[in-house]
N, C-alpha and C positions, 0 to 999 in steps of 0.2 A: 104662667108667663115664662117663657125663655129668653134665651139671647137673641134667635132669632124673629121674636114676635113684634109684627110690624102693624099698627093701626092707621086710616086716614080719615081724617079730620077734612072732610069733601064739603066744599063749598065755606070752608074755615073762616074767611077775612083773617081778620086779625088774630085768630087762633082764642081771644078772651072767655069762649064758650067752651072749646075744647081743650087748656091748658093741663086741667086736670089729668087728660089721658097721658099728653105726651111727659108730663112729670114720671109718668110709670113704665113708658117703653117709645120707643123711635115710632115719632110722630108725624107720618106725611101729610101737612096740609096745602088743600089747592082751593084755588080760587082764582077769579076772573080779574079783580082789582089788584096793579100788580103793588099799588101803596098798602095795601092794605097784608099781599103775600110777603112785601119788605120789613112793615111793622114785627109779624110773626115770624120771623128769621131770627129774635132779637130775644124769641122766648126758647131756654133750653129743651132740647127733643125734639123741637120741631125742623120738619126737614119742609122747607115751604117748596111751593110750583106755583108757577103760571099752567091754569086749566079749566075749560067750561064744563061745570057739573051735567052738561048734557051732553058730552065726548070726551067722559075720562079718558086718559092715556093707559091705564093700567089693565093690565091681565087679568080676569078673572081668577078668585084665590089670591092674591098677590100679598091681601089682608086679613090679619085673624078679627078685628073690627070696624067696622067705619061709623065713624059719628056725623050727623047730617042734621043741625036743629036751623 
């Protein structure tokens, strides 16, 4: 892990499944619900969106991981 290494937490909600990652490096999490992208605004690392997991906004490569449970 570097400084630049960036994970997304894709289809996140409230980020409570994916906490762990963004504890270890800048965590973009998206999702559809935007109570739910507000809650996880409120957990350290997490850089939350409004986004429908079936028309990411991001580039291809943009992430060294994506977590999707």
């Amino acid at each position: 892990m570097t400084a630049s290494t960036r994970y997304l937490d894709a289809a996140g909600g409230s980020g409570a499944t994916g906490s762990w990652l963004a504890r270890r490096a800048p965590t973009l999490v998206d999702d559809v619900d935007e109570q739910s992208v507000r809650y996880a605004a409120g957990t350290p690392g997490y850089l939350p969106a409004l986004a429908d997991l079936n028309a990411l906004p991001h580039p291809d490569g943009a992430f060294e991981a994506v977590l999707c449970v």
